[in-house]
C-alpha positions in Angstrom: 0.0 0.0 0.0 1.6 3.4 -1.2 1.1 6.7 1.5 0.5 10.2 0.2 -0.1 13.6 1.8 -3.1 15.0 -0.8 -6.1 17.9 -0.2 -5.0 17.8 3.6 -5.5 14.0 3.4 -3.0 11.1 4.2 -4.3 8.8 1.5 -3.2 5.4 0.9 -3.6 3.7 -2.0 -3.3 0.6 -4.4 -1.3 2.5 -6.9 1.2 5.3 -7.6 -0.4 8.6 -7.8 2.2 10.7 -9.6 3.3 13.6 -8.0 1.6 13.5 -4.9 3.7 13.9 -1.9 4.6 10.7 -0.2 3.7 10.3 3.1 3.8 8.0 6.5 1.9 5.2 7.1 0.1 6.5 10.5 -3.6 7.5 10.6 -4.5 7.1 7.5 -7.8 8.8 6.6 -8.4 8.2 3.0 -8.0 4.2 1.1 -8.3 4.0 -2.4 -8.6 0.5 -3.9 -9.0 -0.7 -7.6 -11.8 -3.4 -7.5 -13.4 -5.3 -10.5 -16.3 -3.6 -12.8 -19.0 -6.5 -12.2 -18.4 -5.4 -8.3 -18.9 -2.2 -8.5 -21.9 -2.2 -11.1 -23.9 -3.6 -7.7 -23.3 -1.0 -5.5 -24.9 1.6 -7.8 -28.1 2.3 -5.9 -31.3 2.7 -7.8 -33.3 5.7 -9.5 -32.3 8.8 -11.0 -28.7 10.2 -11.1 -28.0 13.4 -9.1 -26.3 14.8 -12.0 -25.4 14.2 -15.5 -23.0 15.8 -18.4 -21.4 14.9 -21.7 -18.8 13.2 -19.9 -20.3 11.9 -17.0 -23.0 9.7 -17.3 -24.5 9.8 -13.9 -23.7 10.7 -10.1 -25.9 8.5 -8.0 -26.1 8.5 -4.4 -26.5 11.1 -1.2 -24.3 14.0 -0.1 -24.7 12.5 3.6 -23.3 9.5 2.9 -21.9 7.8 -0.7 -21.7 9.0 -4.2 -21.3 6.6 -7.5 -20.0 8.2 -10.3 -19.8 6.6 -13.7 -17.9 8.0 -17.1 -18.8 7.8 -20.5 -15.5 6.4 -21.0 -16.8 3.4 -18.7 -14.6 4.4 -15.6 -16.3 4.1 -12.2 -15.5 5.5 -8.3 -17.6 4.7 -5.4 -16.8 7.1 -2.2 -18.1 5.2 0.8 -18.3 5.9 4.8 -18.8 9.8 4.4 -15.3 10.3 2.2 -13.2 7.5 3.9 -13.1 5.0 1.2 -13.0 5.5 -2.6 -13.3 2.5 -5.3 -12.6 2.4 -8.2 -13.1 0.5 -11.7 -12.0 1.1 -15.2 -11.8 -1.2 -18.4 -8.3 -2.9 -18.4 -7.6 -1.0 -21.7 -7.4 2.6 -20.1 -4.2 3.5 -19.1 -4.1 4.5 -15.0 -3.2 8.2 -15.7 -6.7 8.7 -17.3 -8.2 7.1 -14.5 -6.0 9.1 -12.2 -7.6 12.8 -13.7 -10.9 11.5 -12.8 -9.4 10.7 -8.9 -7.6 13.9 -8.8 -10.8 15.9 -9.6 -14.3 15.3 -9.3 -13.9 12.7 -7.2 -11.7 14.1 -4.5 -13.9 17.0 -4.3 -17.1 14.7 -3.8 -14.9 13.1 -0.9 -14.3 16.6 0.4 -17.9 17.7 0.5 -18.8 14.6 1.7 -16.0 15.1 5.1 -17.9 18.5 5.3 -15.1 20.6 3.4 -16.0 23.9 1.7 -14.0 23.1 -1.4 -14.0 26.2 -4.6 -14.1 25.9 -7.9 -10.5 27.5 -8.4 -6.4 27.3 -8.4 -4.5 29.3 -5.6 -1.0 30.3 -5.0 1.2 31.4 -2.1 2.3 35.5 -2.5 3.6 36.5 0.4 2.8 33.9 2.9 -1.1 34.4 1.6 -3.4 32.2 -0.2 -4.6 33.7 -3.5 -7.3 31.8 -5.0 -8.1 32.1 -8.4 -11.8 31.4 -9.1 -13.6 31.4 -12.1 -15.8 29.0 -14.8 -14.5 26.3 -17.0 -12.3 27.8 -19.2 -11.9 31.2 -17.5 -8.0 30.5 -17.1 -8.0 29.9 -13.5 -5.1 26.8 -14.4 -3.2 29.5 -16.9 -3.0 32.0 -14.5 -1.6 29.7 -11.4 0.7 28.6 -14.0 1.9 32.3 -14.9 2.3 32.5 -11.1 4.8 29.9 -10.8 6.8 31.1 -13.9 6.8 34.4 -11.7 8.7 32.5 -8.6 5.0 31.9 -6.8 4.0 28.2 -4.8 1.1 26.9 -6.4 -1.5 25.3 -3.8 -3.5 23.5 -5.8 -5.3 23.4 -9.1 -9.0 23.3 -9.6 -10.3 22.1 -6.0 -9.3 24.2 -3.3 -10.7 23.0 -0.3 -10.8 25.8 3.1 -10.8 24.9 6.5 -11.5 27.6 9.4 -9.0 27.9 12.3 -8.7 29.9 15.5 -6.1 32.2 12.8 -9.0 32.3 9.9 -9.4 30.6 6.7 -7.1 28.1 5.9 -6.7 27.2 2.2 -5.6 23.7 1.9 -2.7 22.5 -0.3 -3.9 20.1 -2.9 -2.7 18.3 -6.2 0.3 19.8 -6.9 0.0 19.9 -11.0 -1.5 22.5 -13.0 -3.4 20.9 -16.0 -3.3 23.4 -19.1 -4.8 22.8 -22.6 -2.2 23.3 -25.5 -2.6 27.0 -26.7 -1.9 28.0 -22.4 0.9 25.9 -22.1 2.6 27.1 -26.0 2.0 30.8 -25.0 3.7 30.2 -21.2 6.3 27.6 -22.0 6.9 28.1 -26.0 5.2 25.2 -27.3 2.8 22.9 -26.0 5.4 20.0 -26.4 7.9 21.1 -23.8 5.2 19.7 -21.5 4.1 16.4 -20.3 0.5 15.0 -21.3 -1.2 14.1 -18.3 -2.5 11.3 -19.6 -1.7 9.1 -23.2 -4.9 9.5 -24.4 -5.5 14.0 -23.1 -4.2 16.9 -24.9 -3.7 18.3 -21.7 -0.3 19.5 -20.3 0.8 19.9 -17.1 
């Protein structure tokens, strides 16, 4: 079982999470385990979805106690006892790091509202020993701009899920997964061409 420090989590987990800080193996509050399809197919509870899109077919479940999300791409996570277990299924011909952007976003920030976390819609950085989120819509350029911020000399926090926590000191904005995703004309207009970057995934045009 691998340890990782993620969204203010320890998380441990069945298989590498790249980039994710690594982290000890004591009170662990997240466990993330790979489990087959025909298993998780019957723990989708019954009726409608609580929400649907292009790419994801359905969210079933309760915000007070499990979500099931399925993907068009036929990729599935189950978050069980209140955020304290994720499962997850995907077809054995998808590569992990597709399966991975699905763990590292919506589904950590179901987990997060389910633990009771405020989570935003945003990136942040670190100027000056303060938090700067950056919030916005899909495509507003909230991932460009945290990415322009670390070509400055800023820390970025996270990208996409920010999660706050209150504390005797005030709002405490939570480190998350350390990669900024940008699409190919951000990262060729910060980094000179989108190939300089990484893909995050073999099959995503993505960079981060």
């Amino acid at each position: 079982m691998l340890m990782y420090t993620l969204y203010g989590l320890r998380v441990s987990a069945e298989f590498p999470i790249p980039g994710c800080a690594r982290a000890g193996p004591e009170d662990v509050d997240v466990s993330v385990a790979r489990i087959p399809q025909n298993e998780m197919c019957s723990r989708r509870p019954p009726g409608e979805p609580l929400y649907v899109s292009p790419t994801v077919l359905g969210v079933w479940g309760s915000l007070r106690g499990s979500l099931h999300y399925l993907f068009a791409d036929g990729a599935e996570f189950v978050i069980e006892g209140g955020g304290r277990r994720v499962l997850a299924a995907w077809p054995d011909e998808m590569p992990v790091e597709d399966a991975l952007t699905y763990l590292m976003g919506p589904i950590f920030g179901g987990l997060l509202r389910l633990r009771g976390s405020v989570c935003l819609h945003a990136s942040a950085v670190l100027v000056d020993g303060r938090a700067i989120a950056i919030a916005g819509a899909c495509g507003a350029g909230k991932s460009t701009t945290a990415a322009w911020c670390a070509r400055s000399g800023s820390a970025v926090l996270t990208d996409d899920i920010l999660p706050l926590r209150s504390t005797p000191d005030g709002i405490l904005a939570v480190s998350g997964y350390p990669r900024v995703n940008l699409w190919p004309d951000s990262a060729g207009k910060l980094f000179g061409s989108p190939e300089s970057l990484p893909r995050i995934a073999p099959d995503w045009d993505k960079r981060y």
